[in-house]
N, C-alpha and C positions, 0 to 999 in steps of 0.2 A: 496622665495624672490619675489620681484614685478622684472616684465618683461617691465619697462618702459611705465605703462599703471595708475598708482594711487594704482593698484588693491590688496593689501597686502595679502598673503598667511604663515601664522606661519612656521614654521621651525625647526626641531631640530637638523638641520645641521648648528652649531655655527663656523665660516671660523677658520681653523686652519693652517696659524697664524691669527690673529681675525683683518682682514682687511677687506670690504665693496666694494662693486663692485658700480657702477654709470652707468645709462644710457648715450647714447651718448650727449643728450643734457635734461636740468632739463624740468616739463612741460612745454609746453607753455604757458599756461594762468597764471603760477607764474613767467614765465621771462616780460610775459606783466603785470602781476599788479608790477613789481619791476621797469618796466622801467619806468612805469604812476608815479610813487611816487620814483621818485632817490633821494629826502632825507630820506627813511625810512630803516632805519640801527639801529644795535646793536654793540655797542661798536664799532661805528664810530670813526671820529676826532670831532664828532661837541660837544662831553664831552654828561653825564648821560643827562646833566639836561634841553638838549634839546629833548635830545631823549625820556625824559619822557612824554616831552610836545608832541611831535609829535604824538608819542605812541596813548598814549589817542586821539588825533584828528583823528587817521584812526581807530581806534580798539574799538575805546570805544564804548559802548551799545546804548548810549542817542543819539551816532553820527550817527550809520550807515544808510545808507537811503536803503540799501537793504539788502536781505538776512539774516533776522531775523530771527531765528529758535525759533519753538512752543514752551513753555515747559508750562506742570500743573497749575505750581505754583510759587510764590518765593517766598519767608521770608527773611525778614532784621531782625538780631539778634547780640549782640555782648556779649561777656564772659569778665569777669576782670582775665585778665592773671600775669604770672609773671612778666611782664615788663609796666605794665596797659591794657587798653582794645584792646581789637583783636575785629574787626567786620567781619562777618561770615553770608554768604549767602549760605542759603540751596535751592537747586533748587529742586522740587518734582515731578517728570515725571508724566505726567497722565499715561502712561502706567504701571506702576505697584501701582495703586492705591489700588486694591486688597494687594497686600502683605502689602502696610502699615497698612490697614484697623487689619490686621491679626498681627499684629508686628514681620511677619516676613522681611521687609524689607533689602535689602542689604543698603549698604554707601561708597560711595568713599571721601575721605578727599584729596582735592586735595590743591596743592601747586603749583602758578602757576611762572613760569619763570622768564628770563629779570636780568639774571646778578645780581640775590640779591637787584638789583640795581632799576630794571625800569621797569614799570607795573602793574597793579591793578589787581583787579576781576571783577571791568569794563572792561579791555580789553580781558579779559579770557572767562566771562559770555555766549556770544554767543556759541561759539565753544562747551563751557563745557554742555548749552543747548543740544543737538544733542548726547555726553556721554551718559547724563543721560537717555532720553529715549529710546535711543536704549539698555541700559545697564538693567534697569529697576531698579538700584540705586538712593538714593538721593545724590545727589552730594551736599560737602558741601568746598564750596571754601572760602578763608578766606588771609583776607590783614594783611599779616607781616609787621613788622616796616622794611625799608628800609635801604642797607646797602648805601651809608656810615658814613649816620646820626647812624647806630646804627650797628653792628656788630657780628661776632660771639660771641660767641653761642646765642644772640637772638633771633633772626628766627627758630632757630631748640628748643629751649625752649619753643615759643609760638606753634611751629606746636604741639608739645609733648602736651602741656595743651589743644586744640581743639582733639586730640588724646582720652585724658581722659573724655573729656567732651564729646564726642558723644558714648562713650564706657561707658557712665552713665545712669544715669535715665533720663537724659535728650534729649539722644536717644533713650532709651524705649518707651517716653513718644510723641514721635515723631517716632513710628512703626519701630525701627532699631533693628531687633536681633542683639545684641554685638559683636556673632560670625562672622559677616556679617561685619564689618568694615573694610574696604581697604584703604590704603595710596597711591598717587599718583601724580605725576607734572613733569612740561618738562621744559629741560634744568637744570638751577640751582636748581627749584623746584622739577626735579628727582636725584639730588644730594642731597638735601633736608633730601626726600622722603629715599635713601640708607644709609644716616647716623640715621635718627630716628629711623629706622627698627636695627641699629646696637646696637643704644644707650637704647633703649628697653628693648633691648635682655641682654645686659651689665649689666643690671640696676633689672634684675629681671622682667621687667613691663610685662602687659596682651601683647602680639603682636598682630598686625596687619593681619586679616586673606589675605592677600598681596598687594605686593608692585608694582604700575604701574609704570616705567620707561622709560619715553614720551623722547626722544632724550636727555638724562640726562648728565650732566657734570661728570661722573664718577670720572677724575680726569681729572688736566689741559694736556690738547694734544700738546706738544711740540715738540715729537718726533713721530707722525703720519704721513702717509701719507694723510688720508684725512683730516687732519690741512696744509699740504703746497698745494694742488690741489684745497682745496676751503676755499683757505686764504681769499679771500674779490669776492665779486661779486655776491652772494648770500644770503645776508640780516646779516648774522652773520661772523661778520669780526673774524678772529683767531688770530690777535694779540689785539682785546679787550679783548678773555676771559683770558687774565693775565689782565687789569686794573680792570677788576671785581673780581678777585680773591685777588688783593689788595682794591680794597672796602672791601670787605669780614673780612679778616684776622686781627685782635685785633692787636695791638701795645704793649704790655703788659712792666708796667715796672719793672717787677720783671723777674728775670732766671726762665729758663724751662716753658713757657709760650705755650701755644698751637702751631704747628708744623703745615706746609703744606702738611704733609706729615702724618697730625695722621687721624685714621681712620674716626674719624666723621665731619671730613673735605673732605679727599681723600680718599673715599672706595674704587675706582678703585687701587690705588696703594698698597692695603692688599695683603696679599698672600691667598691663595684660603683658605689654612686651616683655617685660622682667620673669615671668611664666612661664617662657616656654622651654622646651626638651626636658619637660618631667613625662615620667609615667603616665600612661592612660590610668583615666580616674572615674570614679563610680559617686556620685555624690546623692546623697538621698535627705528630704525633707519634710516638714509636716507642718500641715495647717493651724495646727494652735501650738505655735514652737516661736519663743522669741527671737531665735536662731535662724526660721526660715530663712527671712528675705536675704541675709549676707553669707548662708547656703549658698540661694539661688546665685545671688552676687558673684560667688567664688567660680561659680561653673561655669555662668557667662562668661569669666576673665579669660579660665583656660580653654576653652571652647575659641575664645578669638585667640588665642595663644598658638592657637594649631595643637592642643593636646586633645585626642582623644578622650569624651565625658560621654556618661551616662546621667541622667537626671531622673531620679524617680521622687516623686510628690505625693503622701498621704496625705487628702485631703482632711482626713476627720481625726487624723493620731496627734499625742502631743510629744512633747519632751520624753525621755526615758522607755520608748516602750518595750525596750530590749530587756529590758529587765522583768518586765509585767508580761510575759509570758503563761503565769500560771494562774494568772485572773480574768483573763483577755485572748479572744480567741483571733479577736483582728491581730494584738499584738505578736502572737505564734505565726499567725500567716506571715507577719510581714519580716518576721525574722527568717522563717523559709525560705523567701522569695527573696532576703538577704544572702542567703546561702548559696542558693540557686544562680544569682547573678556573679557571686564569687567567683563560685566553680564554672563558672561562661565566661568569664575574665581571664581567672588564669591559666584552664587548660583548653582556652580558644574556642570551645565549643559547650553545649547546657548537657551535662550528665545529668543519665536518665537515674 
């Protein structure tokens, strides 16, 4: 676990009961960029569709005026999916230029956050920059249709077809051995991320050679302790993630309609047996996150599942800090050292 420094260290000591410790206070350079910008919240009162707007004004790529991270390359591409077109940005690290050159390249398929609800891969883009070269995968992030214009199973239908489609000739063709394909996104996108790896597996389909789990919504936190300690005050309020969990959920007007409680909605809430022969999984959390403890929750499940986890615990980060990369230098480390664990994941060993 982190000692209140940014500095992440993996762990395979998952807390039993699977509860998350906090430094005495979060960093400080994330309590001053929260306090410079006090409308910037998730699942505020000020409703989605401001905070969509806001979102994009601090986060977005065209906007930041500092701390832009390098990458390769990029490619604007989009696939005709099941629900119509998914558009899809591959970032290409110079640093493993080599491996694409050679097709053996790794990929991480990332799915990024924001309540189903709020956020693009313009506001992801930067942070995901700093993955990928430290990771030495191409990162391939990709905008879902947005809940609550569009709902489940949407999102997890479109991440599936980007799934297939970099696991094609079209990641061949683009230096991706197959085997090398990772799933990955924080928050709602690492809830995402734990149901596609489920519905996969369900489904017969090739799997994912693993699943990253960036402070993931396991399942809604109602009865945690770090849902009532860092209920509001730290960027991600805990009684929004239930209005995004009702964005989410279909209306259905037929019986026996999809449940909150079914697995590819709520993986945290499976029992461990129903878990296993997924991917090894990388699961990461933070001490002022209402999301920690049913993180932690998830890891213990698959960890008794027999699936290979990594746990890593920032003691002093909160919610989002993949995104505050360019205010926060704990948050740059620990997107690094996100990379860094990637690329030790999926081509077995830590590229120097």
């Amino acid at each position: 676990m982190t000692q209140g420094n940014g500095d992440p260290k993996m762990s395979s000591s998952i807390p039993n009961p699977p509860i998350g410790t906090r430094s005495r206070r979060p960093n400080g350079a994330l309590e001053d960029f929260l306090d410079n910008n006090p409308d910037l919240e998730l699942g505020g009162s000020k409703g989605f569709i401001t905070e969509r707007a806001h979102h994009r004004k601090i986060f977005g790529i065209h906007n930041l005026k500092k701390g832009i991270n390098a990458i390769g390359s990029v490619e604007f591409t989009a696939i005709r999916g099941p629900h119509g077109t998914i558009p899809i940005r591959i970032l290409y690290p110079e640093s493993a230029e080599d491996w694409r050159d050679r097709g053996e390249a790794g990929a991480l398929i990332y799915c990024h956050g924001g309540g189903y609800t709020v956020g693009s891969v313009d506001e992801f883009e930067n942070g995901l920059r700093l993955v990928a070269e430290r990771s030495g995968c191409q990162v391939y992030c990709f905008d879902y249709r947005p809940a609550p214009e569009f709902r489940y199973p949407v999102q997890l239908d479109e991440y599936d077809a980007v799934i297939d489609w970099v696991q094609s000739e079209e990641g061949r063709n683009r230096g991706v051995r197959a085997d090398r394909v990772a799933g990955g996104g924080d928050s709602s996108g690492g809830n995402l991320t734990a149901a596609v790896c489920l519905r996969r597996r369900d489904k017969g389909k090739k799997p994912l050679c693993a699943q990253i789990l960036v402070y993931p919504t396991a399942r809604l936190p109602f009865d945690t302790l770090a849902a009532k300690e860092n209920s509001s005050g730290y960027y991600l309020h805990t009684n929004g993630i239930f209005s995004f969990a009702a964005h989410y959920m279909p209306r259905p007007s037929k019986a026996n309609g999809p449940s909150p409680l079914d697995a590819y909605i709520s993986p945290g809430y499976q029992p461990a047996k129903d878990l296993a022969n997924q991917p090894k999984a990388a699961v990461i959390t933070n001490g002022f996150d209402p999301l920690r403890d049913v993180g932690i929750e998830y890891a213990s499940k698959l960890k008794e599942a027999g699936v290979d986890v990594k746990w890593v615990h920032h003691e002093d980060l909160i919610h989002g800090w993949l995104q505050m990369t360019p205010w926060c230098h704990a948050a740059g480390d620990a997107t690094r050292e996100l990379g860094k664990l990637v690329g030790a994941i999926v081509y077995g060993y830590e590229k120097e």
